[in-house]
N, C-alpha and C positions, 0 to 999 in steps of 0.2 A: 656730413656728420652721420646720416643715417645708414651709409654706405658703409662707414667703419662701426658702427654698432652691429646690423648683422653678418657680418665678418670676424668682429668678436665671438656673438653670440655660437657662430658656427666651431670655433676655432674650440672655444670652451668647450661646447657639445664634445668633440672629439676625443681633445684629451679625457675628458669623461668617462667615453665609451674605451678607450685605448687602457685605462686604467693609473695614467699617467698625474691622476688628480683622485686620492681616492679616500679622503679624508674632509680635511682643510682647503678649503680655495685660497690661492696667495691673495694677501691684500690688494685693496682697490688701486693704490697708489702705487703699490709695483707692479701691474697687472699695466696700467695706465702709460708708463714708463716703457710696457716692452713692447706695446702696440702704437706708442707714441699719441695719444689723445690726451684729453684732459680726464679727472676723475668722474665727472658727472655722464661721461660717455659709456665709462665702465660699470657705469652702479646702471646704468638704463638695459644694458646687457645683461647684469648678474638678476637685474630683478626681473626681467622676462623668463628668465630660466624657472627664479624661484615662483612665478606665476603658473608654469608649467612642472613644478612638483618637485623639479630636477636639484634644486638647491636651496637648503634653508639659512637663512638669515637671522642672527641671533645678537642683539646690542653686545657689546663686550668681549663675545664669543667670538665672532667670526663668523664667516660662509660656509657652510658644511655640505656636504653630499649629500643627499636621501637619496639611505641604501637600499630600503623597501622600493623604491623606485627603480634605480637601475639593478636590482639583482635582477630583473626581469630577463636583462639581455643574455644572463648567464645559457638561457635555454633559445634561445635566438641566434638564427643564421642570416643574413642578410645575404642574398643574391641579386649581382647586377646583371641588368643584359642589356643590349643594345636594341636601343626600341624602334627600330627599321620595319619591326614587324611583331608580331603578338606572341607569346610566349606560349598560348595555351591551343592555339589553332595551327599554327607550324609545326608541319610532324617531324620534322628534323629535330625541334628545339624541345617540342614537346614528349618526346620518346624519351629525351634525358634528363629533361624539370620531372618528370613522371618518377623514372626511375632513381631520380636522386631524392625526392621529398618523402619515398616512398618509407626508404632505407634511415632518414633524419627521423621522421615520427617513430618508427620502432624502435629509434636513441632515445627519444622522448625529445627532439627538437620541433622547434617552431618557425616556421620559416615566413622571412619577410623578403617581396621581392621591391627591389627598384630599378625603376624603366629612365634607360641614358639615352639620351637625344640627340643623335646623328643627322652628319649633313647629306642627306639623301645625293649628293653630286660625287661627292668624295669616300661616304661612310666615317669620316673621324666624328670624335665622339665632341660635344660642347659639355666642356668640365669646368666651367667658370663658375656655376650655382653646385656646386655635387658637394653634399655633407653627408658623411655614411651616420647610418642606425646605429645604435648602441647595439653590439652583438659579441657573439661568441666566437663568433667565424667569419668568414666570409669565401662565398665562390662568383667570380668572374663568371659570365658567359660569353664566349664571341668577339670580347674584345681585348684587345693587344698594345692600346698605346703606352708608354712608359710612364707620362705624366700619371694616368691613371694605378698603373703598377706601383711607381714609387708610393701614394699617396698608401693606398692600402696598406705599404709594406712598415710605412710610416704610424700606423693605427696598433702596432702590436698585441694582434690577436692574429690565431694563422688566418692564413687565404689559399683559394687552391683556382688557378683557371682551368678551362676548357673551351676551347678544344682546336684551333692551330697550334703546333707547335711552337713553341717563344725559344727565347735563351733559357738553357740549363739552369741557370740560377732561378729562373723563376718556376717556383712549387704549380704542376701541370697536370692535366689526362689528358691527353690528345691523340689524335689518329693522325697515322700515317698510310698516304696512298699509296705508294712508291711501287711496291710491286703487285698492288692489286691493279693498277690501270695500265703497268708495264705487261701485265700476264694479258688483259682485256688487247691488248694492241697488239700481241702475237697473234691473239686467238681471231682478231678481225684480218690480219696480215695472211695466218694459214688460207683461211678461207677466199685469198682472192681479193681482198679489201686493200688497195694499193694507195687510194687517200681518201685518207682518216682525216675527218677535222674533230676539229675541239668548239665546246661553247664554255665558256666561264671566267672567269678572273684572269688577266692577264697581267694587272701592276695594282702595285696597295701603296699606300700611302701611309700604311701603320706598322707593318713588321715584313719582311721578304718571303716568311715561312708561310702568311696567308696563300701565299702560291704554290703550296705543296702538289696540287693537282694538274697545275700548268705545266710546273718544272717534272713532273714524270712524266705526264704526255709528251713535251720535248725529249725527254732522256729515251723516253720508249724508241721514239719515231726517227730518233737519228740511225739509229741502228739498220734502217733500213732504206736512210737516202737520206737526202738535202728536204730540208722542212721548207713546207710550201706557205708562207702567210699570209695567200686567199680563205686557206682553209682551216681558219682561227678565229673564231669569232670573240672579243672582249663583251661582258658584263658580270656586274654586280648579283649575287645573290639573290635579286629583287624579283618579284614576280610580274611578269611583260618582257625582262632581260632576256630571256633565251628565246621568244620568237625576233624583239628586236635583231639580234644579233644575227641567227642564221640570216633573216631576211636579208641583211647586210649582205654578210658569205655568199647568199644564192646568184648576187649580183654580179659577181668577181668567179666563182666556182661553182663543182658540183663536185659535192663529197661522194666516196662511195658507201659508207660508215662514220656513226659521231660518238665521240664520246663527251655525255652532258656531263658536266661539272656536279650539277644540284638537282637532283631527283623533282623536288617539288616543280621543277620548268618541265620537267617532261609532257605533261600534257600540252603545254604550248607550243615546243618543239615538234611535235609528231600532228599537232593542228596547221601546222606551216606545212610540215611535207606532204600531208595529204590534199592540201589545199593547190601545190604545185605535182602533183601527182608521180611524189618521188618513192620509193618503195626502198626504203636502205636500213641495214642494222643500226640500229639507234642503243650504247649502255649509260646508261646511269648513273648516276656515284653517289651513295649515303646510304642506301640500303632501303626506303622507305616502304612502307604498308603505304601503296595508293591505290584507290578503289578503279576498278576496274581493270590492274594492270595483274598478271599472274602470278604467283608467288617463286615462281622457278623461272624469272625471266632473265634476261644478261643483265646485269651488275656487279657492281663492285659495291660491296657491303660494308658499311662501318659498324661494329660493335656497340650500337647505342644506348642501349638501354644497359649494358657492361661499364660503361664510361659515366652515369649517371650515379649507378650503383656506387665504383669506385672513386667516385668524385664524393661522397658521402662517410663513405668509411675511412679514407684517407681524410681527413677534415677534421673527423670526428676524435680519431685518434691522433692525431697531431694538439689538439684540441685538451684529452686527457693527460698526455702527455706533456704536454709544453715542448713540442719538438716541431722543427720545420718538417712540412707533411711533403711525403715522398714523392715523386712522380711515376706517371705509367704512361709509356705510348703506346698503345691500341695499332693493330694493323688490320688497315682494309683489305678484303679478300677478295677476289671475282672470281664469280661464282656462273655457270653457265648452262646450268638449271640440270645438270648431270650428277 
């Protein structure tokens, strides 16, 4: 019984926020009927709400909104991300929470984040407790699964993801690697680099397009033989992922050049080869400011703080409008400090 109470409570929340209830709440006994409990279940739900300001209670009247209460959300964006890691110390993550919140307060928005709880083995997201904020908007971070796409989509206020590419239909900014790590694997290939390994993601369990950076490293390197799969190292995003992995690779191969997946592993990656006293072009992929490394070094650069920005204004004007917010793919470049 208590299980269907806040399951209620959440589901009411929603329509709330969605706009889907913006007056009158339907009565207890039809409310009761479409969640199939009894009425005393429903009144323990509507009056938790009305404890929390959200809804008032009137003999005779009926269950009303309180609109001074949710106008609030009119100025509110709600941002999800995938709490595998911290949103505020990750430079990847944080170069376009920066640039995107940046761009919302000179709308005059207010941004609320919420942290989604992944299974650190897999990364899928645990979406059995997830009740969205009462907002205006909302932007995805990082993640892809559908369950959570439909829900959003479900909420009818826009929503904008970033940053794997998804299916067309879903409203997006995201970056494309394609010929920024096909041009990096010429550039290693010119110079006498005959094998090239990879570190990074190799299979997802959420959408095929998190492999954007895999499937170009293979597209590059077919080009110039049969792909070697000593020198491939699979991991997650995670940080310990890229010395795990090559350490793996060093056991089977020796690269003559890598291409990292995720900027943030570079320091770990270039701590293994020095530790095995290997001296090879190592690039990067994401474009990052990391301390001590030089700003003209080999990468392939994502447009971050561009995709932040336009994750903001696409949103916002989707938002005045009442229109589904447009998409932008973003191309990574490699860049080789020339």
């Amino acid at each position: 019984m208590e299980y269907k109470q806040q399951e209620i409570i959440k589901v009411l929340r929603e329509r709330i926020a969605s706009g889907r209830y913006t007056d009158l709440l339907p009565r207890a006994v039809d409310l009761a009927a479409e969640f199939q409990v009894n009425v005393k279940t429903v009144n323990k739900a509507v009056g938790q709400l009305a404890e929390e300001g959200i809804l008032e209670r009137k003999r005779h009247s009926g269950t009303r909104i309180v609109r001074d209460k949710t106008a609030v959300s009119d100025t509110v964006i709600e941002v999800l991300f995938d709490g595998f890691t911290s949103i505020f110390t990750h430079p990847f993550w944080h170069a376009i929470w920066d640039a995107m919140i940046r761009k919302l307060s000179l709308e005059g928005y207010k941004t609320i984040l919420t942290m989604l709880d992944s299974a650190p083995e897999t990364g899928l997201l645990k979406l059995d407790e997830l009740s969205f904020f009462p907002a205006a908007g909302r932007v995805i971070l990082g993640a892809g699964e559908k369950v959570l796409l439909d829900r959003a989509a479900e909420m009818r206020v826009p929503f904008l993801t970033a940053c794997d590419p998804l299916d067309p239909a879903i409203p997006q900014i995201s970056f494309d690697f394609t010929e920024g790590i096909r041009n990096a694997v010429i550039y290693l290939h010119d110079r006498g680099c005959r094998r090239v390994g990879f570190i990074g993601q190799t299979q997802s369990f959420i959408h095929p397009n998190q492999l954007n950076k895999f499937n170009a490293y293979l597209g590059a390197e077919q080009n110039f033989g049969q792909i070697d799969a000593a020198l491939i190292g699979s991991t997650r995003p995670t940080m310990g992922g890229g010395a795990k992995a090559l350490d793996e690779m060093l056991k089977h191969a020796r690269p003559d050049a890598l291409i990292a997946a995720y900027d943030h592993q570079l320091p770990e990656i270039l701590q293994v080869l020095k530790e095995r006293s290997l001296v090879i072009p190592v690039i990067g992929c994401d474009g990052l400011e990391l301390p001590g490394f030089p700003a003209d070094r080999l990468q392939v650069k994502a447009p971050l703080r561009e995709c932040g920005r336009l994750v903001a204004e696409k949103l916002v004007q989707a938002i005045h409008t009442r229109k589904r917010p447009g998409s932008v793919i973003l191309k990574a470049r490699f860049e080789n400090g020339k």
